[in-house]
N, C-alpha and C positions, 0 to 999 in steps of 0.2 A: 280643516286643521284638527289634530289632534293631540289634545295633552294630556299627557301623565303627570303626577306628581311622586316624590318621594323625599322619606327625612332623611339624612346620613349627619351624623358629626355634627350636631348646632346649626345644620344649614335643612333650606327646601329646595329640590333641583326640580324645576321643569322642564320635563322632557318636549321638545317641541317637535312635530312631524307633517311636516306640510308648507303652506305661503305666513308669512305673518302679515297681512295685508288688514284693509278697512273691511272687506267682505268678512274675516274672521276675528274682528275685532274684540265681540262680546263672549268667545272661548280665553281669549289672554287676557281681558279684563277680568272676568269670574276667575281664575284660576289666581293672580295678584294679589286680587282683593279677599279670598280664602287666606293665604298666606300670610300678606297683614293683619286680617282681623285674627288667625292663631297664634299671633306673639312671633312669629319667624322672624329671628333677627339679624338671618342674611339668605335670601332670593337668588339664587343660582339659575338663570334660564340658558337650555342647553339648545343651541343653536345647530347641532351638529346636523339636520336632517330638513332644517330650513331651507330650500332652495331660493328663496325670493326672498323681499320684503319692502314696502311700498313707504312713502311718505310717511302714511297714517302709521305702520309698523315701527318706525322710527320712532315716531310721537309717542305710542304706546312705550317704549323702554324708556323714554326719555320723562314720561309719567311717572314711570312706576321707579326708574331711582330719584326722585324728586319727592314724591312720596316717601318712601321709606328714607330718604337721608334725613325729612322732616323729624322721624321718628326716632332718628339714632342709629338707625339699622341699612341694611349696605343692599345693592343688587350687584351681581356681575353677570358677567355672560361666559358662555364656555363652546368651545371647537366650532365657531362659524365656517362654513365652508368661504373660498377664498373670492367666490363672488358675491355673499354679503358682506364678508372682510371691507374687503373693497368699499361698498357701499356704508355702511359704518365707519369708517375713517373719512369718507368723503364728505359724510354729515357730519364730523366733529363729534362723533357722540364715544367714539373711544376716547378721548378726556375726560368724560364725564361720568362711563364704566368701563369698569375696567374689563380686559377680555383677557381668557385662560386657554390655554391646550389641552392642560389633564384636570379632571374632577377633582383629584386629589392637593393640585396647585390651588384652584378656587374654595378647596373646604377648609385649607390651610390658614383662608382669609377669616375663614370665619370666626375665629377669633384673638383675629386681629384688633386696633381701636378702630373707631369708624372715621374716615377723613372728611374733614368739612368743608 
């Protein structure tokens, strides 16, 4: 897997490109955990190049907005293709972040208040 990161508007999008699985787990943990410890006070991961994503992939979103809602601060997710769609709403974890179609929809969030 490979991640980019970048600032836009109050927000950090992570560009993701590849599985988000358990074998790539410590690429999307480092990349999290940079963003919380720089004060980022909304996590944009951008799903659009995901093809996969495994249990442990799950866990990992479901960490990292658990995390940051601790802090005040929001994750969302952006353009999953329509077979992790699937698989994130199958997990329930779209109630728990929210998902976007345009960058511009999810940076809009970003300053928004944060919901508890």
């Amino acid at each position: 897997m490979h991640i980019s990161t970048r600032h836009v508007s109050g927000a950090v999008i992570c560009d993701l490109n590849g599985d988000l699985t358990y074998a790539n787990r410590q690429p999307f943990k480092a990349a999290v955990d940079q963003a919380r410890q720089s004060g980022c006070q909304h996590l944009i991961v951008n799903l659009e190049k995901v093809r996969f994503i495994d249990s442990s992939g799950l866990g990992l979103l479901a960490l990292a907005a658990t995390s940051f809602r601790a802090l005040q601060r929001r994750v969302s997710l952006l353009k999953p293709q329509q077979y992790v769609r699937e698989i994130l709403t199958l997990a329930n974890l779209a109630t728990m972040i929210p998902i976007y179609d345009s960058e511009e929809e999810a940076q809009r969030e970003a300053s928004a208040p944060v919901r508890a």
